[in-house]
C-alpha positions, 0 to 999 in steps of 0.5 A, a space after each residue: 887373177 894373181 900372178 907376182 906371188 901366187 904359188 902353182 906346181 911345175 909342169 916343166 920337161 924343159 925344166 926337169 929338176 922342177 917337175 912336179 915341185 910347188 913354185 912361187 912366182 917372182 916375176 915374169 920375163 915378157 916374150 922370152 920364150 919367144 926364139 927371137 927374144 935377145 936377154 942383151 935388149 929385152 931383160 926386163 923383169 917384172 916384178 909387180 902385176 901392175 907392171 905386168 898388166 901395163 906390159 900386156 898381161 901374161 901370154 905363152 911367149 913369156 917366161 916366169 921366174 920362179 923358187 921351188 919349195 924346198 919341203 923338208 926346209 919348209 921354205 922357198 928358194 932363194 935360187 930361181 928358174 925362169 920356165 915357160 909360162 904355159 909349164 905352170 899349172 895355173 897357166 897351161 891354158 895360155 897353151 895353143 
């Protein structure tokens, strides 16, 4: 499955301004939804589903980079967000 580049919809509390918005994927941020992470030692993100496939693959303590859509420009984002990977659709079976 996809994941650099596939476009799902938001599910996010954390994240209210993107609730219900349709969000491109940009890169995955591997355990930074975890509370130990540290940005200072672990701010790698990935940006291909090669690297993220040699890294473990996506799981529930990763974060995903995303651009929301903008419908009435009809475009996504330059400016992006980094919600829990279980606040996508597409990823709410990595769930618990």
């Amino acid at each position: 499955m996809k994941t650099i580049g596939a476009v799902t919809t938001c599910k996010s509390a954390e994240h209210k301004y993107l609730k219900g918005y349709k969000v491109k994927i940009v890169g995955v941020i591997k355990n930074a939804a975890r509370a130990d992470y540290d940005p200072d030692k672990d701010d790698r993100i990935l940006r291909s589903d090669e690297a993220l496939k040699s890294a473990g693959g996506l799981t529930a303590d990763d974060r995903v980079e995303v651009q929301p859509f903008l419908e009435k420009e009809g475009r996504f984002s330059f400016v992006s967000s980094d919600p829990k990977a279980v606040d996508l659709a597409n990823f709410r079976k990595l769930r618990g």
